[in-house]
FIPAGU-145619 format. One record per residue (C-alpha): z, y, x; residue in one letter; residue number from 1. Coordinates in steps of 0.05 Angstrom, whole numbers, plus 5000, padded with zeros to 4 digits. Example, Ala and Ser with C-alpha at 12.3 -4.5 7.8 and 13.67 -1.06 7.14 Angstrom:
BEGIN
{up = 5156, north = 4910, east = 5246, rest = A, nr = 1}
{up = 5143, north = 4979, east = 5273, rest = S, nr = 2}
This chain:
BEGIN
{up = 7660, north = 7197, east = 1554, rest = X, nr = 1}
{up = 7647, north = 7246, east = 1612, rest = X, nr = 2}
{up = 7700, north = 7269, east = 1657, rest = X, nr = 3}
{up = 7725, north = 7343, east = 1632, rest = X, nr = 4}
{up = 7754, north = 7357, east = 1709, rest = X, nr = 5}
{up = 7733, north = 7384, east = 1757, rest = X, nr = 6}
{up = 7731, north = 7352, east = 1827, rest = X, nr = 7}
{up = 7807, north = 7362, east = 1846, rest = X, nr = 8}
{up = 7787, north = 7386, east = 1918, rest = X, nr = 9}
{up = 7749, north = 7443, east = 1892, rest = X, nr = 10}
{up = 7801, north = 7463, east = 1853, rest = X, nr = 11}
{up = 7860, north = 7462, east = 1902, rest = X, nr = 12}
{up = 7806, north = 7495, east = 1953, rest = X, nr = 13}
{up = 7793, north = 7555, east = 1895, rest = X, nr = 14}
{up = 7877, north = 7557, east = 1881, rest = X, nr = 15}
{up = 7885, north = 7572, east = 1960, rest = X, nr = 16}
{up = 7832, north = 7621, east = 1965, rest = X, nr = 17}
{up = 7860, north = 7657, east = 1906, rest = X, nr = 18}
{up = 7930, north = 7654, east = 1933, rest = X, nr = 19}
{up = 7912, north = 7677, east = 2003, rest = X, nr = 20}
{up = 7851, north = 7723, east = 1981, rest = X, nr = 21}
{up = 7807, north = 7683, east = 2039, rest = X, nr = 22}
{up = 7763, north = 7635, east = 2065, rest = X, nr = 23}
{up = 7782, north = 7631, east = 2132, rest = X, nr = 24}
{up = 7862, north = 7624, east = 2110, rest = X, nr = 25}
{up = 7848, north = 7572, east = 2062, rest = X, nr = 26}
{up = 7803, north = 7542, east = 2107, rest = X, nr = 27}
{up = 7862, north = 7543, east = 2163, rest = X, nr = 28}
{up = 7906, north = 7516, east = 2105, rest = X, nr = 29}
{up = 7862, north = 7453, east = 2090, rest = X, nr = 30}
{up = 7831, north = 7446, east = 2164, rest = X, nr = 31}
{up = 7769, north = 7468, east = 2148, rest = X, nr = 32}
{up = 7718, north = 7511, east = 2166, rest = X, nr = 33}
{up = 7694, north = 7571, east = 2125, rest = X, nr = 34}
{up = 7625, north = 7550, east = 2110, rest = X, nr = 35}
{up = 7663, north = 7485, east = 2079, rest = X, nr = 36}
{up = 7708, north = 7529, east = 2032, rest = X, nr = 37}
{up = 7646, north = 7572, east = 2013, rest = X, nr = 38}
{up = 7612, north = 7500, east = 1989, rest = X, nr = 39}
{up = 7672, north = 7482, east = 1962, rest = X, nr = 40}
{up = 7687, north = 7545, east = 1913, rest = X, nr = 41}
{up = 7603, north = 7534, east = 1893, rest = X, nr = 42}
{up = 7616, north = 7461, east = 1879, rest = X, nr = 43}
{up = 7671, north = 7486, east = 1826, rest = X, nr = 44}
{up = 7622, north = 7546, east = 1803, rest = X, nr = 45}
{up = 7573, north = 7495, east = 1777, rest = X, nr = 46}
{up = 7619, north = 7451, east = 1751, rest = X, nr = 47}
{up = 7651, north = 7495, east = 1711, rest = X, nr = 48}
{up = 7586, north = 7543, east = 1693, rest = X, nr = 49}
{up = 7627, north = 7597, east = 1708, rest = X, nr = 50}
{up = 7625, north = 7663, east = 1776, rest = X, nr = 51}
{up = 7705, north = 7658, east = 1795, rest = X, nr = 52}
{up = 7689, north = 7695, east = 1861, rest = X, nr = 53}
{up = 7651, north = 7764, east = 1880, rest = X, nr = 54}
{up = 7620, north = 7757, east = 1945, rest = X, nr = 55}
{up = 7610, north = 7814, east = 1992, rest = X, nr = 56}
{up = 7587, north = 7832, east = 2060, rest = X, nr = 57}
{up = 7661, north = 7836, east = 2082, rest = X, nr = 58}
{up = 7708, north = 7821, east = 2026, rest = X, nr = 59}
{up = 7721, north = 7770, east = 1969, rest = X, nr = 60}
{up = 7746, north = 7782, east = 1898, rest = X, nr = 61}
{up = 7762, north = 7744, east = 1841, rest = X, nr = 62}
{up = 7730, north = 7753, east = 1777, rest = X, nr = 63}
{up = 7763, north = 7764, east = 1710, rest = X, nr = 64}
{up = 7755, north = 7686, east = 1697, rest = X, nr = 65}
{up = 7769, north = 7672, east = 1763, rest = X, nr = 66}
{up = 7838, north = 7716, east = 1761, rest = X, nr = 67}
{up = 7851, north = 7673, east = 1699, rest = X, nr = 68}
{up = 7832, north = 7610, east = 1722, rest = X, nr = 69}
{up = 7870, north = 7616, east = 1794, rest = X, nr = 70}
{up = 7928, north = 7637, east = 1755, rest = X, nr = 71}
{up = 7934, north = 7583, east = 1708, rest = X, nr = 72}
{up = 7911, north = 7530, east = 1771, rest = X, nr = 73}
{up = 7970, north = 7560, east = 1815, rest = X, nr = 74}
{up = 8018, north = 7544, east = 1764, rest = X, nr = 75}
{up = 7991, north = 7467, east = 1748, rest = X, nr = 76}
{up = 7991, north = 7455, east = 1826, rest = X, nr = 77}
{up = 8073, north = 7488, east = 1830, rest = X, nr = 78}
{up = 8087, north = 7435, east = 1769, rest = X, nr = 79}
{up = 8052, north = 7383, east = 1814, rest = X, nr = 80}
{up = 8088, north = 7401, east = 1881, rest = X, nr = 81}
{up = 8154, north = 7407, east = 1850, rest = X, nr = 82}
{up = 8143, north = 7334, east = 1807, rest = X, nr = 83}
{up = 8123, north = 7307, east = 1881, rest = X, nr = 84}
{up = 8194, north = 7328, east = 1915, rest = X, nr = 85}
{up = 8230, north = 7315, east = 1854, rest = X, nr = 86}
{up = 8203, north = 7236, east = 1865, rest = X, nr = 87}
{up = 8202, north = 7234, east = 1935, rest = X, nr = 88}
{up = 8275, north = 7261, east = 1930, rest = X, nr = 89}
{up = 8297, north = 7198, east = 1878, rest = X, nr = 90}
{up = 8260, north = 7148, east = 1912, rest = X, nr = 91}
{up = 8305, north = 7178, east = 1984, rest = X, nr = 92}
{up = 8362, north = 7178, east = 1940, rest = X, nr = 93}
{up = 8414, north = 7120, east = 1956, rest = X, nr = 94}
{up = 8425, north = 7061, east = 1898, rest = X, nr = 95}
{up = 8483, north = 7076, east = 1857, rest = X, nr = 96}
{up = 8521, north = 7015, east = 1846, rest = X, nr = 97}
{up = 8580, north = 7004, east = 1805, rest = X, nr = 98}
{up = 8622, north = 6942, east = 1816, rest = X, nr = 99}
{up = 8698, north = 6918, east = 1815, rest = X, nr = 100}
{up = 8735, north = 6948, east = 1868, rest = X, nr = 101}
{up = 8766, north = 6886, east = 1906, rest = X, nr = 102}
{up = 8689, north = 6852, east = 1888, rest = X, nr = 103}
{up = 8656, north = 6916, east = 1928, rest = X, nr = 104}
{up = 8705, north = 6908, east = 1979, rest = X, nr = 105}
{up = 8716, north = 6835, east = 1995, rest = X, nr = 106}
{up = 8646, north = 6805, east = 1974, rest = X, nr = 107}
{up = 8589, north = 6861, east = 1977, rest = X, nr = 108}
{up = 8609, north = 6908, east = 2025, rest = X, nr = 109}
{up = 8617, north = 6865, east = 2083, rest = X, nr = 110}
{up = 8552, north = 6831, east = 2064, rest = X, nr = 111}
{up = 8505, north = 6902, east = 2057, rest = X, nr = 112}
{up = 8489, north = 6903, east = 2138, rest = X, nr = 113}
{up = 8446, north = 6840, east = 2108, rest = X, nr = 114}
{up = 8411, north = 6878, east = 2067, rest = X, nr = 115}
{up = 8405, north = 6942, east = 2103, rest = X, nr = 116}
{up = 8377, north = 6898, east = 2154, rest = X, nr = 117}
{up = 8324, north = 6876, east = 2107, rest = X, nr = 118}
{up = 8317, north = 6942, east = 2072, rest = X, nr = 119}
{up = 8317, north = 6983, east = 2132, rest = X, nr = 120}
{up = 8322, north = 7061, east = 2106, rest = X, nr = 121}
{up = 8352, north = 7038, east = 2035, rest = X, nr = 122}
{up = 8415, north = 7055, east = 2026, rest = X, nr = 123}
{up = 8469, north = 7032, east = 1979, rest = X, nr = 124}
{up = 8530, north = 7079, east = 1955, rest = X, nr = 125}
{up = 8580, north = 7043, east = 1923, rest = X, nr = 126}
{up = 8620, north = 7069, east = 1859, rest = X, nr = 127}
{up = 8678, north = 7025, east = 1837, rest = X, nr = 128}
{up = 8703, north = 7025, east = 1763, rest = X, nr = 129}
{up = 8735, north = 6976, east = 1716, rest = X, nr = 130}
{up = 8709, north = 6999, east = 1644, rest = X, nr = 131}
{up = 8674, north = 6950, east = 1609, rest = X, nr = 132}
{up = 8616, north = 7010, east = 1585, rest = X, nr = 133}
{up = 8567, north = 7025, east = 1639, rest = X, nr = 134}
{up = 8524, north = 7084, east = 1622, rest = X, nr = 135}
{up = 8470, north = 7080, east = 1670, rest = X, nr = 136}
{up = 8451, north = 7156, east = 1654, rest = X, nr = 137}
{up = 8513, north = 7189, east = 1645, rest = X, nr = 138}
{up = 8544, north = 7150, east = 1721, rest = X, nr = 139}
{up = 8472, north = 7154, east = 1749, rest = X, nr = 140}
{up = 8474, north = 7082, east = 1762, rest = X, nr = 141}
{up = 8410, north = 7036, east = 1792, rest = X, nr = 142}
{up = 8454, north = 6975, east = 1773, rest = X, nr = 143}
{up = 8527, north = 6954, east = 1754, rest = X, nr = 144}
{up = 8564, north = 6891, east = 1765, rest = X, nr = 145}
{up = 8604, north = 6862, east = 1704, rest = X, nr = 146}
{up = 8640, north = 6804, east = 1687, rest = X, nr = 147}
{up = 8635, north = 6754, east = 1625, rest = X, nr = 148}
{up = 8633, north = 6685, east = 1596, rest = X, nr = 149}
{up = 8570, north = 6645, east = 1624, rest = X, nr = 150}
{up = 8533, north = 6647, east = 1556, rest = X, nr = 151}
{up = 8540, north = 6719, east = 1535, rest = X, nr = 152}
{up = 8508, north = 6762, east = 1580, rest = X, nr = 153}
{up = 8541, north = 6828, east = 1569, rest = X, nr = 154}
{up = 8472, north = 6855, east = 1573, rest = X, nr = 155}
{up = 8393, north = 6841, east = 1557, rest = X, nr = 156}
{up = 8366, north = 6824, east = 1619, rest = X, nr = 157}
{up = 8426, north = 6811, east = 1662, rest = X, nr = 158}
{up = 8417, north = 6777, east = 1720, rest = X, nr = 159}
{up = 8479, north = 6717, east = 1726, rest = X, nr = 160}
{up = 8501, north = 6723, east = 1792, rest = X, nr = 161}
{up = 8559, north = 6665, east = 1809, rest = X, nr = 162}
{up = 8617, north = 6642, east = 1779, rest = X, nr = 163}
{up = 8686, north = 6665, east = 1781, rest = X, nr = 164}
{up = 8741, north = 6605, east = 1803, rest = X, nr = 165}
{up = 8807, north = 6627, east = 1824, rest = X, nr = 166}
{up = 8867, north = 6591, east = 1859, rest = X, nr = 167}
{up = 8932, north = 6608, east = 1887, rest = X, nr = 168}
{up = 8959, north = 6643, east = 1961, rest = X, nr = 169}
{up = 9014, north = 6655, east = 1990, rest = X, nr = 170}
{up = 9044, north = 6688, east = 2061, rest = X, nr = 171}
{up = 9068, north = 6626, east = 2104, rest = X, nr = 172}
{up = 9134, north = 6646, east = 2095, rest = X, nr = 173}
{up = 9131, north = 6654, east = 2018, rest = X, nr = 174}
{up = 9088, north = 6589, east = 2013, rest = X, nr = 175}
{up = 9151, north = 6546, east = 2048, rest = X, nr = 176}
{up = 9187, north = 6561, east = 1988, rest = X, nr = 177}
{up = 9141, north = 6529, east = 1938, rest = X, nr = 178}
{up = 9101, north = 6564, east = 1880, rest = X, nr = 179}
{up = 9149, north = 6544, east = 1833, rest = X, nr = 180}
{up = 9200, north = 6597, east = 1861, rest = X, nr = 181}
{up = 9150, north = 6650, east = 1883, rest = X, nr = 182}
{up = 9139, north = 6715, east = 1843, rest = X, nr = 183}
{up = 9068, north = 6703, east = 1808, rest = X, nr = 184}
{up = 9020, north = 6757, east = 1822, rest = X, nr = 185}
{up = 8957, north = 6779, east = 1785, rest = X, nr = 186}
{up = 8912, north = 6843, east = 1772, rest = X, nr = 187}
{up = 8910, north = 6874, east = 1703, rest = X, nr = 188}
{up = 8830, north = 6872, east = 1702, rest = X, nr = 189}
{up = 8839, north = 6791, east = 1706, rest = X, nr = 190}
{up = 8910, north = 6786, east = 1669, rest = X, nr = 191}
{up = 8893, north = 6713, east = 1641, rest = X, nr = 192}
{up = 8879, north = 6684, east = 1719, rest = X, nr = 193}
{up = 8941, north = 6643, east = 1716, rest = X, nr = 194}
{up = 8932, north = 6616, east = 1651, rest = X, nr = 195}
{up = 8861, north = 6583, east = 1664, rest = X, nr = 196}
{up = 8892, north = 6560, east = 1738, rest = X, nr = 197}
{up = 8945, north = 6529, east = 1699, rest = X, nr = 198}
{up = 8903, north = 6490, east = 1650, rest = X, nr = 199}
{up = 8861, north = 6467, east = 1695, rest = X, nr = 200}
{up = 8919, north = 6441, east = 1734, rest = X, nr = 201}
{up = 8958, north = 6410, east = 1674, rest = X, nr = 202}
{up = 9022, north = 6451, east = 1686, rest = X, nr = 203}
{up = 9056, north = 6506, east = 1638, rest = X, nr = 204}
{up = 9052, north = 6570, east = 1653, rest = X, nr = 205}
{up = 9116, north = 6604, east = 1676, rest = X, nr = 206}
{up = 9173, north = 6631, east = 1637, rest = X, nr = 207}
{up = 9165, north = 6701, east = 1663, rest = X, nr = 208}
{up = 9095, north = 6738, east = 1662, rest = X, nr = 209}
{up = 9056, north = 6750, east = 1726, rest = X, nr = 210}
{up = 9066, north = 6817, east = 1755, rest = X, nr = 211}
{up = 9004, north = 6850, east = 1746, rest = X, nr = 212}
{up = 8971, north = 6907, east = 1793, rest = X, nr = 213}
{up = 8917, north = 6958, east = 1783, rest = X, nr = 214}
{up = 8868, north = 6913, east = 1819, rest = X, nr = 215}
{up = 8860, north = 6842, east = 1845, rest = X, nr = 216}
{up = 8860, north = 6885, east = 1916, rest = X, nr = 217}
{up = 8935, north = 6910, east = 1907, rest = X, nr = 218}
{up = 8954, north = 6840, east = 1887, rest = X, nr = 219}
{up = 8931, north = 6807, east = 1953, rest = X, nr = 220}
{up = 8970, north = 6862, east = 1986, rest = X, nr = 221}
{up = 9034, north = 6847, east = 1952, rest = X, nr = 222}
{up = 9021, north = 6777, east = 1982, rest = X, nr = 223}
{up = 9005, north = 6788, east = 2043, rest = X, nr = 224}
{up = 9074, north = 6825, east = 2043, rest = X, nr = 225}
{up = 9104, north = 6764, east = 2017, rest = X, nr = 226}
{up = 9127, north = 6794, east = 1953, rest = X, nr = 227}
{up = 9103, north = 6727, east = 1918, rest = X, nr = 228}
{up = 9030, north = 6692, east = 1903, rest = X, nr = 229}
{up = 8979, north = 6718, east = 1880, rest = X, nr = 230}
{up = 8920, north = 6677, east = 1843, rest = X, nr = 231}
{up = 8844, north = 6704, east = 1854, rest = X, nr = 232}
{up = 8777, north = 6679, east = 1882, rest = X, nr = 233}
{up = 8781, north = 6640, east = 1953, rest = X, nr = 234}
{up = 8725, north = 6681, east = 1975, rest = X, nr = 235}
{up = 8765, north = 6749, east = 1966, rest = X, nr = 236}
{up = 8808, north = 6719, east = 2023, rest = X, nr = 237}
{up = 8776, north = 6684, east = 2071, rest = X, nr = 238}
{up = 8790, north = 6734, east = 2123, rest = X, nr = 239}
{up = 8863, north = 6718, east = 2120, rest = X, nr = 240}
{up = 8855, north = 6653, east = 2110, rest = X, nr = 241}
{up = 8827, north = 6645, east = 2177, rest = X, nr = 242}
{up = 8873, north = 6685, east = 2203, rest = X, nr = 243}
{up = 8927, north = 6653, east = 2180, rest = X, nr = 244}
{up = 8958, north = 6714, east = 2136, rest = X, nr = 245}
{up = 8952, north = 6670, east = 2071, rest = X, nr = 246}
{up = 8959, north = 6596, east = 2066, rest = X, nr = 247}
{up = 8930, north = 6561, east = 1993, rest = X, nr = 248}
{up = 8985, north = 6528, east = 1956, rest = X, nr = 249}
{up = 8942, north = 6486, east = 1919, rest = X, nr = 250}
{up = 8869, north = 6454, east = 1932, rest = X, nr = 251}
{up = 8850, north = 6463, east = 1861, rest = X, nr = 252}
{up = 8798, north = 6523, east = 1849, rest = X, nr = 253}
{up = 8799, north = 6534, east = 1780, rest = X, nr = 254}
{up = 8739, north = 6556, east = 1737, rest = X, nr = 255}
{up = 8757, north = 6618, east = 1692, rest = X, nr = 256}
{up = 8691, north = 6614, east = 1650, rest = X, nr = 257}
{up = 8667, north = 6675, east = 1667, rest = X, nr = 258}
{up = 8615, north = 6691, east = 1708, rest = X, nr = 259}
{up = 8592, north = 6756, east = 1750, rest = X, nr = 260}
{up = 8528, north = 6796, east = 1725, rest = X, nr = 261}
{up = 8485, north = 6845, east = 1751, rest = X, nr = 262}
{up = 8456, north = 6892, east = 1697, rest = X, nr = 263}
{up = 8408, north = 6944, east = 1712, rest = X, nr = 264}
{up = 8386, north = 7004, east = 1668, rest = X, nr = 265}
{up = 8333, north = 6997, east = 1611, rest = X, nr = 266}
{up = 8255, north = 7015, east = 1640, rest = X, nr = 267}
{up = 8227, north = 6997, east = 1697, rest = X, nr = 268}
{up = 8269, north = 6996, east = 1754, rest = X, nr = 269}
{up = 8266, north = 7033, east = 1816, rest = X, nr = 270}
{up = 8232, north = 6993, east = 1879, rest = X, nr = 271}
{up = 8291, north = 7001, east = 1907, rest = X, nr = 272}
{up = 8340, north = 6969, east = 1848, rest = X, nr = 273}
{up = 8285, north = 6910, east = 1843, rest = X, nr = 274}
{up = 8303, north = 6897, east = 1920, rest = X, nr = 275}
{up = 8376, north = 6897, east = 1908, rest = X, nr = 276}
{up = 8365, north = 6850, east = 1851, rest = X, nr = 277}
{up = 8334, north = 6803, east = 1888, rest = X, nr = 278}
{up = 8369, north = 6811, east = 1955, rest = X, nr = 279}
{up = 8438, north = 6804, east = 1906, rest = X, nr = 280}
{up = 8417, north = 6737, east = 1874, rest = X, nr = 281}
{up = 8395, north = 6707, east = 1934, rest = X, nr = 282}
{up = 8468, north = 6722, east = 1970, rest = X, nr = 283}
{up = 8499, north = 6696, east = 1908, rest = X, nr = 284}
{up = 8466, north = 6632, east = 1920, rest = X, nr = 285}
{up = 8499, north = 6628, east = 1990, rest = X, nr = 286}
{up = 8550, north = 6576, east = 2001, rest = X, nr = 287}
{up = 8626, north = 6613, east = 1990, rest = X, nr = 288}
């Protein structure tokens, strides 16, 4: 089947000359000379089988067709301009991520100067919410990180990222006194922590209920305060534990059975989400 267009130079050569009513500025607009534009606005002519332009000894006017033409051209190339900044604009746009907030802040945050380093120019914003429903639209999310059992992605196509163990910690002065007489400490998104720590060790679970905070972050606060011990993933603490802030009162990591999960939105991803996605699995992968 032929091609019904036009070549697209001609026509964005015709849409200037109509816009600026002249050779020479269109010419200055596209770096060429006038003579170029002149074969340019001919090349469309026969093309099309249509006179768009009037030539005179010292002026140029559009015909009627060519008045109708340019108009409906000027419009097609504003659509096309204003698609163009639109996508440059998303594809500037820094990846929306939504995670846990003690996971953002104890596990991917300090590991993003990684990735930036990789990734030079893409940048990674950082949402934190504890919701089980992500709505990638509604957010404006390039990818979430959830948590759930090993087998049951909590998404098609989510991406398993590592698996969630958790043991006790303690202040030094809190851990002298044993766990047995320490307040227990947990977060409400994780309120079964002890319970799988427990099992795993073979020991009942306390009389009294761990005291739960908004977040695993909060938690590990508390401890470090020495208001009791407070159960969550090794890695979350491995600041203080070099430091000395915490101290583990047992050896045992336990395995909760779940496991974290990236999910990213339905449709093709964004280059920059496919980067993250692989840049996040292979960190994942990293020793603890």
């Amino acid at each position: 089947m032929e091609d019904p267009f036009p070549p697209l130079a001609a026509l964005r050569t015709f849409a200037l000359v109509a816009e600026t009513g002249s050779l020479t500025a269109a010419g200055a607009r596209l770096n060429l000379t006038q003579p170029a534009i002149s074969r340019r606005i001919r090349e469309l002519e026969a093309a099309l089988g249509v006179t768009l332009v009037h030539r005179g000894a010292n002026a140029l006017r559009l015909t009627e067709d060519g008045l109708r033409y340019a108009a409906s051209l000027q419009q097609a190339f504003s659509g096309i301009a204003a698609a163009t900044l639109a996508l440059r604009g998303a594809a500037a746009a820094p990846l929306r991520i939504r995670a846990y907030t003690t996971w953002a802040m104890r596990w991917l945050i300090p590991r993003l100067p990684r990735f930036r380093e990789r990734h030079p120019g893409l940048e990674v914003e950082v949402v934190t919410a504890t919701t089980p429903v992500v709505d990638f639209a509604r957010e404006g999310l390039d990818a979430a990180i959830r948590t759930a059992p090993a087998g049951t992605p909590p998404l098609r196509g989510a991406v398993r990222l590592q698996a969630v163990h958790v043991a006790p910690f303690a202040a030094p002065a809190a851990a002298r006194q044993g766990l047995e007489r320490l307040t227990w400490l947990g977060s409400r998104v994780r309120p079964r922590d002890w319970a799988s720590w427990c099992a795993a060790a073979g020991r009942p679970a306390p009389a009294a209920p761990p005291l739960l905070f908004e977040s695993t972050s909060l938690a590990i606060q508390a401890a470090l305060e020495g208001l009791g011990a407070v159960i969550c993933t090794p890695g979350f603490v491995s600041d203080e534990l070099r430091r000395r802030r915490l101290r583990p009162l047992s050896p045992l990591q336990a395995a909760t059975g779940d496991h974290y999960w990236l999910l990213l939105p339905p449709g093709p991803p964004r280059s920059g989400s496919a980067a993250f996605r692989d840049w996040l699995a292979e960190e994942a992968s990293r020793p603890a």
